[in-house]
C-alpha positions in Angstrom: -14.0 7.9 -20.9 -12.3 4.9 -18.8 -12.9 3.8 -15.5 -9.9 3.7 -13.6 -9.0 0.5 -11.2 -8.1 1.8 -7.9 -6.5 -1.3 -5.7 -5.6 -0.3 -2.3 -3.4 -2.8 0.0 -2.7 -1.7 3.2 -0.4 -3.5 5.4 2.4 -3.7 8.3 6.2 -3.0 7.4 8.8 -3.3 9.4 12.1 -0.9 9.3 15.2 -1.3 10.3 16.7 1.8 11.9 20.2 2.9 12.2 20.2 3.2 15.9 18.9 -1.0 15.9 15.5 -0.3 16.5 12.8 -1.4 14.5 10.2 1.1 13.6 6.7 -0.6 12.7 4.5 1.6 10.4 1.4 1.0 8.3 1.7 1.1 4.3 -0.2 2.1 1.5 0.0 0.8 -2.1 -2.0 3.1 -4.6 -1.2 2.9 -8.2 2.2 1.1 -7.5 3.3 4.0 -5.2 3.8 3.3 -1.4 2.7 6.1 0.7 3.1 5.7 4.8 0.0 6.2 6.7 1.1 5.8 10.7 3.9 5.0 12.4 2.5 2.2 15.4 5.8 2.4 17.6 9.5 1.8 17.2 10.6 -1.0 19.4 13.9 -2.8 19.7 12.8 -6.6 21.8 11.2 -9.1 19.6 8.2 -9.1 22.1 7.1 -5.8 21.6 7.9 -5.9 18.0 5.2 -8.4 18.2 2.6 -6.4 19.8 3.0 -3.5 17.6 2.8 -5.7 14.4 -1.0 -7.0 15.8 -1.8 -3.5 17.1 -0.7 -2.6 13.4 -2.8 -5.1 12.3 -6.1 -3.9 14.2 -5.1 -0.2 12.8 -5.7 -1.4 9.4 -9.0 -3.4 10.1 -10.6 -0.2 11.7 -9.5 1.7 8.7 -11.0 -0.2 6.2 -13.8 -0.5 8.4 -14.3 3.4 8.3 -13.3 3.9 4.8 -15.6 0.7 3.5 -18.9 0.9 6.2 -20.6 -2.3 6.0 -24.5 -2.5 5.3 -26.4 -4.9 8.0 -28.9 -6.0 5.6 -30.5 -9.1 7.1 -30.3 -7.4 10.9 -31.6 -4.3 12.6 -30.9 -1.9 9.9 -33.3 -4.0 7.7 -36.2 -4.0 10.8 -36.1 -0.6 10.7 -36.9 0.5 7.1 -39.9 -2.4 7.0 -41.2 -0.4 9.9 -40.5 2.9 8.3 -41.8 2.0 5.4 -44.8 0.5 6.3 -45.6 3.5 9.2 -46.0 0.7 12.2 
């Protein structure tokens, strides 16, 4: 049996609406098919187009945050099994 390779890209798209908005929403791509994940905001001046393209931006570094947890091996985490371990 194979082993599958699983890439996932998240990132910010921007959509133009019909009313002349612009909706900004948070994509997926999984096995070459784009899925939607959150809409940030719909916004129609450049400025807050902007801000919901960084706010986008901090969506998606919170979610890989979550879905990809991050050991602290050389900090506190590390303190904590030597004293475990060695019952001080």
């Amino acid at each position: 049996m194979g082993y599958a390779k699983v890439f996932l890209t998240m990132f910010v798209k921007r959509k133009k609406n019909r009313s002349g908005t612009t909706s900004i929403v948070v994509a997926e791509k999984t096995k070459g098919i784009y899925k939607e994940l959150i809409t940030i905001g719909v916004a129609k001046d450049s400025n807050e187009i902007d801000s919901l393209v960084n706010a986008g931006h901090e969506w998606i570094s919170k979610e890989e945050s979550r879905r990809h947890p991050q050991l602290d091996l050389y900090g506190e985490h590390i303190q904590q099994v030597r004293l475990l371990r060695w019952n001080i």
